[in-house]
C-alpha positions in Angstrom: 18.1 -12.7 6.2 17.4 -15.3 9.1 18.2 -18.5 8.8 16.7 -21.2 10.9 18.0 -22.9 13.8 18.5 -25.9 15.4 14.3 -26.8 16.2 13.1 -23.2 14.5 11.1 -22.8 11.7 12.5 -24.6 8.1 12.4 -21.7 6.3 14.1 -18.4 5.8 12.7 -15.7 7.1 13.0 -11.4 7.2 13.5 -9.3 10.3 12.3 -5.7 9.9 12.7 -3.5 13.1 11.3 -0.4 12.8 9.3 1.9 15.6 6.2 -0.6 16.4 4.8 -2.3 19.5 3.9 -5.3 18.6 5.5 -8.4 16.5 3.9 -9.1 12.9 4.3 -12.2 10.5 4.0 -12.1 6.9 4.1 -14.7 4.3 3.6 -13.4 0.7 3.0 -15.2 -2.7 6.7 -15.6 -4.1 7.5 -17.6 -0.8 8.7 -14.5 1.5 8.3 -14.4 4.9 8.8 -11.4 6.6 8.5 -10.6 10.2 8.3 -7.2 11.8 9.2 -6.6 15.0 9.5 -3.4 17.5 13.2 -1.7 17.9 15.6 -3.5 20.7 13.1 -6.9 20.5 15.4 -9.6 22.1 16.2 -13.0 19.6 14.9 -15.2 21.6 11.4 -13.3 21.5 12.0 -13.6 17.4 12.4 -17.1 17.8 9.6 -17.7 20.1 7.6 -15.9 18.2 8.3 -18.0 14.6 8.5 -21.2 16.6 4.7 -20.8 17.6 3.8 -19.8 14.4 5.9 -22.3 12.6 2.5 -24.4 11.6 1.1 -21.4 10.1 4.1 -20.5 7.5 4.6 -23.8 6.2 0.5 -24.3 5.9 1.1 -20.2 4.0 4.0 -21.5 2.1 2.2 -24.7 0.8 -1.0 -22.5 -0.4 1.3 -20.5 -2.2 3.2 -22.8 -4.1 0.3 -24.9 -5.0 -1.1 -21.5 -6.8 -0.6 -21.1 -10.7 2.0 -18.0 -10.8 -0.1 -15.1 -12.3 0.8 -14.4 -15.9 0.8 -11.1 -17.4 0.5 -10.6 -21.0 2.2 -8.0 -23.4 0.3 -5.1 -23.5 -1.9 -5.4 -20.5 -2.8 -2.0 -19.3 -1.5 -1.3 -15.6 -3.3 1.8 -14.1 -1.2 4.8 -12.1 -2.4 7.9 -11.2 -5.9 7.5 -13.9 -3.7 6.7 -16.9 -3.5 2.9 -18.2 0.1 1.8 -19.3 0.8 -1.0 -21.2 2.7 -3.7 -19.4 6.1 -4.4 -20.9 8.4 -6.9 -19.3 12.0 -7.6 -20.2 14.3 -10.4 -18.6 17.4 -8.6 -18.7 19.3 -5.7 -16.1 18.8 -3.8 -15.1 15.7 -5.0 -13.0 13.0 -2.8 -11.7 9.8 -0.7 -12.8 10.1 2.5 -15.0 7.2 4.4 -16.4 8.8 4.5 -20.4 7.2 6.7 -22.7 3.7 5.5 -22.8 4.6 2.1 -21.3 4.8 0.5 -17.6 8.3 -1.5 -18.0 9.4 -4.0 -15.9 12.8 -6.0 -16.1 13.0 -8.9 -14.3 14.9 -12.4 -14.3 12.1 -14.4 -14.7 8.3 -13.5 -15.3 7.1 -14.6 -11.9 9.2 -11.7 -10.2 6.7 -9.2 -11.9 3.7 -8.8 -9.2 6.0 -8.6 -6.6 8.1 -5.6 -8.5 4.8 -4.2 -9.6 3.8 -4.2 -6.1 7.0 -2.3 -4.9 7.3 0.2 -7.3 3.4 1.3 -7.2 4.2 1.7 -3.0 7.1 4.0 -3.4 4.9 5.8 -6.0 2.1 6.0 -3.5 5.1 7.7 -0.8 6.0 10.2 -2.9 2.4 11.0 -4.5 0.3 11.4 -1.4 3.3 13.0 0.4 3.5 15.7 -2.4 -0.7 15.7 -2.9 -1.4 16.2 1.2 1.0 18.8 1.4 -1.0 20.5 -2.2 -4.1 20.2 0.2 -3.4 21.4 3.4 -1.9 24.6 1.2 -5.5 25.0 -0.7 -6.9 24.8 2.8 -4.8 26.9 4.8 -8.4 29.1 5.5 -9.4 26.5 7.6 -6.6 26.2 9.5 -6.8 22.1 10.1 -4.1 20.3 11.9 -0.9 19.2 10.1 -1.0 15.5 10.7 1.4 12.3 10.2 0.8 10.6 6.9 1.2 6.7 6.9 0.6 4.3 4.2 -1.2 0.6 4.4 -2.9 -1.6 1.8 -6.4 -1.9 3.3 -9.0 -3.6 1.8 -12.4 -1.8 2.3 -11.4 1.8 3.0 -9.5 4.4 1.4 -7.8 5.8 4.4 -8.4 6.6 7.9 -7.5 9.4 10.8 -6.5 8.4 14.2 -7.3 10.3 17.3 -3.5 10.7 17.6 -3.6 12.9 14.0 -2.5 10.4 12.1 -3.7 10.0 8.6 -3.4 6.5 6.8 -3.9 6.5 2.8 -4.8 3.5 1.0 -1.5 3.0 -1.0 -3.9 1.0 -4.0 -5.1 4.7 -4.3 -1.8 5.7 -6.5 -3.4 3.9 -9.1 -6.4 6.7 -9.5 -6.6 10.2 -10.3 -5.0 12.8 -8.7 -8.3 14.5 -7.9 -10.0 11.5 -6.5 -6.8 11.4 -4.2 -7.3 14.8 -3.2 -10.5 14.1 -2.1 -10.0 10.9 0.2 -6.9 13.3 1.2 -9.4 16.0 2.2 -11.8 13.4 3.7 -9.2 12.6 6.3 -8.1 16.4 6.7 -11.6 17.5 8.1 -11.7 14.5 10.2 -8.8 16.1 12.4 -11.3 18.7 13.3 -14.6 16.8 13.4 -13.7 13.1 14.2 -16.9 11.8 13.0 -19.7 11.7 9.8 -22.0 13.9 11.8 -23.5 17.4 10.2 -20.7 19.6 11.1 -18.3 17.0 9.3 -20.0 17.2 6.4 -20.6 21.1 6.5 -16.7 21.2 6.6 -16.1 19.2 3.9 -18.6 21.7 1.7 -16.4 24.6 2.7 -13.4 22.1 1.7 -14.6 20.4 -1.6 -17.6 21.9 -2.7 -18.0 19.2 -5.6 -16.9 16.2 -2.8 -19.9 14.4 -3.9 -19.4 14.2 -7.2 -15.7 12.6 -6.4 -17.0 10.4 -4.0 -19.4 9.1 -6.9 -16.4 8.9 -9.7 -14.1 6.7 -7.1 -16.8 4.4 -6.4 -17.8 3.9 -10.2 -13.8 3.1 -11.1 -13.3 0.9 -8.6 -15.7 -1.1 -9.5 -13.6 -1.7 -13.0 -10.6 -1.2 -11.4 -8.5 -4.1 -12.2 -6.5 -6.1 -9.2 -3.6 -4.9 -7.1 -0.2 -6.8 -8.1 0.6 -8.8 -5.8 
């Protein structure tokens, strides 16, 4: 946890290193601030880097606080994977997220923890789920013969996932909270995009020889997420 210094930001902040380029900030609802930075990045970049945004976090951190904290009630049904779990929270240990019986249980200290442990239990769902659904995939396809590619994970807001040029494949980690088959077929989407990197003729054409009914899935994911209800956090 970083701790601010001497004319730094008055707040305490998060340093994540992992293998990136570039430096990110991140302020969330329940007052975090997170900042991601590449591997080797120097303190005094850290610093720089919060210093100028200093403004910004406390502005963040303001809006935040001045929210009502979201309530959830007993019983609210929390979707995962197509199936809606009532919510059940208990303030007692030990805290997380378990899936119990027919019930989504949380534990928490206080009720204001639960978006935030909502949030991280659906993600590492989401890791495990489209990790184990790609590989399901690429197995039903094996005819084809498409390139295996990287899978990565990232809440986006107006797509379901995405292919790089590089062979990447990003998934849309709200998608955890649908059906396994509508997975599969954003899943697939992506796969024939690593041969025709495009929405052309032959794209689609490759996607028939994929998923036949891809249509029809298309249709169904639209449809529920228009009733979808919102992400956690």
């Amino acid at each position: 946890m970083g701790v601010p210094l001497s004319g730094k930001p008055p707040f305490e902040y998060q340093v994540r290193y992992s293998r990136r380029r570039s430096l990110a900030l991140y302020v969330y609802p329940d007052q975090r601030v997170e900042l991601r930075a590449p591997l080797g990045c120097p303190d005094s970049i850290v610093s720089a880097f919060l210093a100028e945004r200093s403004d910004w976090v406390q502005r963040k951190l303001r809006e935040f606080a001045q929210r009502p904290p979201r309530r959830f009630a007993v019983d609210q049904p929390q979707p995962f994977l197509g199936g809606f779990y009532p919510l059940q929270v208990i303030e007692e240990r030990p805290y997380g997220v378990w899936l119990a019986g027919e019930r989504l249980q949380v534990r928490c200290r206080v009720p204001d923890e639960v978006p935030r442990l909502l949030d991280a239990w659906y993600r590492r769902q989401a890791q495990a789920v489209f990790a184990e659904r790609l590989a399901a995939c690429r197995e039903a396809l094996a005819a084809l013969r498409l390139p295996e590619p990287r899978l990565r994970l990232r809440r986006m807001r107006s797509r379901w996932g995405s292919c790089s040029s590089r062979g990447d494949i990003t998934l849309n980690t709200d998608l955890v909270r649908y059906p396994p088959h509508l997975i599969d077929y954003v899943i697939v989407h992506e796969l024939c995009h690593l041969r025709e990197f495009h929405h052309g003729p032959a794209f689609y054409r490759l996607m028939d020889r994929a998923l036949p009914d891809w249509a029809e899935r298309r249709r169904q994911l639209r449809a529920l997420a228009r009733t979808m209800p919102p992400w956690p956090a």
